[in-house]
C-alpha positions in Angstrom: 0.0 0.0 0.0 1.3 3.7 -0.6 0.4 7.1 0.3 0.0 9.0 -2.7 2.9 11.4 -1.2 5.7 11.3 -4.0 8.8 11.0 -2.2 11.2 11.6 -5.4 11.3 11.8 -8.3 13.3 9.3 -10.8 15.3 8.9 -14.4 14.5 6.1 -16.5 17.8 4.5 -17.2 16.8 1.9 -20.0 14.0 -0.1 -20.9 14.2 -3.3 -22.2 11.5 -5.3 -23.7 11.2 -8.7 -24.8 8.6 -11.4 -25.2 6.0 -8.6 -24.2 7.5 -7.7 -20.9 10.0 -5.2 -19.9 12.9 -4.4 -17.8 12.9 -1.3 -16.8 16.1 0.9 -14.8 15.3 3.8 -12.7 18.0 6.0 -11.4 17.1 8.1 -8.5 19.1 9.9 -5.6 19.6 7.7 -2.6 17.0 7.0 0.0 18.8 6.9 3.8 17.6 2.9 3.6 18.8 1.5 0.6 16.0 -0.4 -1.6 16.2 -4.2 -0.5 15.0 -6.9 -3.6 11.4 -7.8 -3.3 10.2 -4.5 -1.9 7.2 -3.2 -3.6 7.6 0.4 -5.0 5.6 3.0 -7.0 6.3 4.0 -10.2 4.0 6.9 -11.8 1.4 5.0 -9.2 2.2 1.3 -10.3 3.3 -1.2 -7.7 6.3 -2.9 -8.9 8.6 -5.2 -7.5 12.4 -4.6 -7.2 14.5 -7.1 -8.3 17.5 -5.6 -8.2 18.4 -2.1 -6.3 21.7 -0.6 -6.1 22.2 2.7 -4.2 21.1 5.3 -6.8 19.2 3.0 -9.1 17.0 -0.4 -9.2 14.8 -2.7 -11.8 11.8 -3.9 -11.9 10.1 -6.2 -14.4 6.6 -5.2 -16.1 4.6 -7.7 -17.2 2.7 -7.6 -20.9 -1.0 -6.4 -19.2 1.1 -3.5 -17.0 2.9 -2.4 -20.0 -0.9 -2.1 -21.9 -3.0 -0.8 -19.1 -0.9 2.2 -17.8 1.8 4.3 -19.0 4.9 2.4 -18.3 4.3 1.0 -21.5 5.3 4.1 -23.0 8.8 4.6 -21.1 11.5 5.8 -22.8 15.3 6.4 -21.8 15.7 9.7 -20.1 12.3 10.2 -18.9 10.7 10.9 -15.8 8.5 9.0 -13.1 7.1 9.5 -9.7 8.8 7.2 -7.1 7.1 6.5 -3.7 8.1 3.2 -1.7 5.8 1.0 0.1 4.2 2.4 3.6 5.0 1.1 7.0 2.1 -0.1 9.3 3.2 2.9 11.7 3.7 5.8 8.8 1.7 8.5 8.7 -1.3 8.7 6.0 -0.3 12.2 4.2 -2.5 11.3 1.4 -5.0 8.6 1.2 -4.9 4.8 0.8 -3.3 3.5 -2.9 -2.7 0.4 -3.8 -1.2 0.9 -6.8 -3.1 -1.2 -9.1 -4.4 1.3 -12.2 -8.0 1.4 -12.8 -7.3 2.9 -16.1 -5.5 5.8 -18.4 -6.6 8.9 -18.1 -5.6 11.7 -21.4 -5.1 15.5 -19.9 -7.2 17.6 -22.2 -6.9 20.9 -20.7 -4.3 22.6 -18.3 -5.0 25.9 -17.1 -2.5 28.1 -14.9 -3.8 30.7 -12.5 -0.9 32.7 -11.4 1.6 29.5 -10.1 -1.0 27.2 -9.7 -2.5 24.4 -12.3 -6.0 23.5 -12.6 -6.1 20.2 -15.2 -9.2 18.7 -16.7 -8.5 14.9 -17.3 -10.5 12.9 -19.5 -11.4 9.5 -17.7 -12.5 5.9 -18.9 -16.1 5.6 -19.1 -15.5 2.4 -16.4 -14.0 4.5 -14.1 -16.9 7.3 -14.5 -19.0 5.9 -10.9 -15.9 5.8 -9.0 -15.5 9.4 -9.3 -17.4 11.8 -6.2 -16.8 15.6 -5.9 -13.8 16.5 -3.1 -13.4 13.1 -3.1 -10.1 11.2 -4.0 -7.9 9.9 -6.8 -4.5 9.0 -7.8 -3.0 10.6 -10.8 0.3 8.9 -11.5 0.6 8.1 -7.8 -0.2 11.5 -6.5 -3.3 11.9 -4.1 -5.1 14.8 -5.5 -8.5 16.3 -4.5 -11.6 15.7 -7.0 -12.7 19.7 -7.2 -15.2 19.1 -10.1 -16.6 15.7 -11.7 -17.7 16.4 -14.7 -18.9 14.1 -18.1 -16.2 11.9 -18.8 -13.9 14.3 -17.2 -13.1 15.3 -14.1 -11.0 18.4 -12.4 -8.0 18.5 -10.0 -5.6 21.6 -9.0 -1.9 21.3 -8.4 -0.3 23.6 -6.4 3.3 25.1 -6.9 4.9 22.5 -4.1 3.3 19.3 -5.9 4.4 20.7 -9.5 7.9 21.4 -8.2 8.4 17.6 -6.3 6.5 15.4 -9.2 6.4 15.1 -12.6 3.0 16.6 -13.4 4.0 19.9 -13.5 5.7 18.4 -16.6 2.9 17.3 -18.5 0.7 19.1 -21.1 -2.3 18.3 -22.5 -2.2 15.3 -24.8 -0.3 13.5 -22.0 -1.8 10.2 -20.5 -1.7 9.4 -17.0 -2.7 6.5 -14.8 -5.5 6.7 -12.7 -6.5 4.7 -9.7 -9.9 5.7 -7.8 -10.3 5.3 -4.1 -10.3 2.1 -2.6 -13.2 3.2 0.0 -15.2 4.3 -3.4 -14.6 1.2 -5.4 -15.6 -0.5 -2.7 -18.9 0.4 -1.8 -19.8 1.3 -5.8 -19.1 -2.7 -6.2 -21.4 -3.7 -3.3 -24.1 -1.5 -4.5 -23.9 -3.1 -7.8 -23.6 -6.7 -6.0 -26.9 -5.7 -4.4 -29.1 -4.4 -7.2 -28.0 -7.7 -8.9 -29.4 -10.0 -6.5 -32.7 -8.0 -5.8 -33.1 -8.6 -9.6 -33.8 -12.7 -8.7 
């Protein structure tokens, strides 16, 4: 489980892909506890597992679904991902509960700046569309953001100067996918609701 607090940001090393996975290198300044193999870590808001870590890099393998359903499909050398490592039974909950498994790609179709701060208006697949409740909360490539407005196959979030500066979303423009994950409190309860109205229906 993670946080959605992005605790660095990392460099994509080199991807290598074969027989529809990848291997994928991320260099990244040193945490005070090195990264130990097996450890589960974020990357852009997808749990991965490290299975190898040096002190200012490690590598993770993606499997062929990963690669399709979120963006890490679309690494390339050079680029630039949101890191967060696992949480600790005692941490503190800056953000809200992820568990980094994607519930889809979302596309950025506008991004509006109001002085230093971002509003962007995301574009969201239609089976995510329920999930979705006003100042409730989402994941946008690992980062724990506030729904301000849910719209019609959209929704709104802001960014504030501190979250543009310490993640990559700053970075992106509109065009740019990102991975989405709704909350797990909302997913929840939307699938025992369903569960319900099925079996009233017999």
């Amino acid at each position: 489980m993670f946080s959605g607090i992005i605790e660095k940001i990392g460099k994509v090393r080199q991807v290598r892909k074969k027989n529809g996975r990848a291997l994928v290198e991320i260099e990244f300044s040193p945490w005070r506890n090195r990264l130990k193999i097996g450890e589960s870590i974020a990357v852009d808001g997808t749990c991965l597992t490290v299975i190898k870590s040096g002190k200012r890099f490690f590598q993770a393998e993606v499997v062929k679904e990963t690669l399709a359903c979120t963006t890490l499909g679309q690494l390339q050398p050079r680029g630039r991902v949101n890191l967060e490592r696992s949480l600790k039974l005692n941490d503190r909950l800056g953000g809200h509960l992820v568990s980094g498994h994607i519930d889809g790609k979302g596309v950025i179709v506008k991004k509006l700046r109001h002085g230093r701060n971002f509003t962007y208006q995301i574009k969201v697949p239609q089976a995510m569309q329920s999930f979705l409740i006003p100042k409730g909360s989402i994941a946008v490539d690992g980062i724990s953001l506030t729904l301000q407005k849910v719209l019609k196959n959209t929704f709104e979030v802001a960014i504030i100067p501190h979250t543009a500066y310490v993640t990559c979303l700053g970075r992106k423009e509109v065009g740019h996918s990102v991975n989405l994950e709704a909350d797990l409190v909302v997913k929840q309860i939307d699938q025992y609701l369903k569960r319900s109205k099925n079996r009233s229906k017999h």
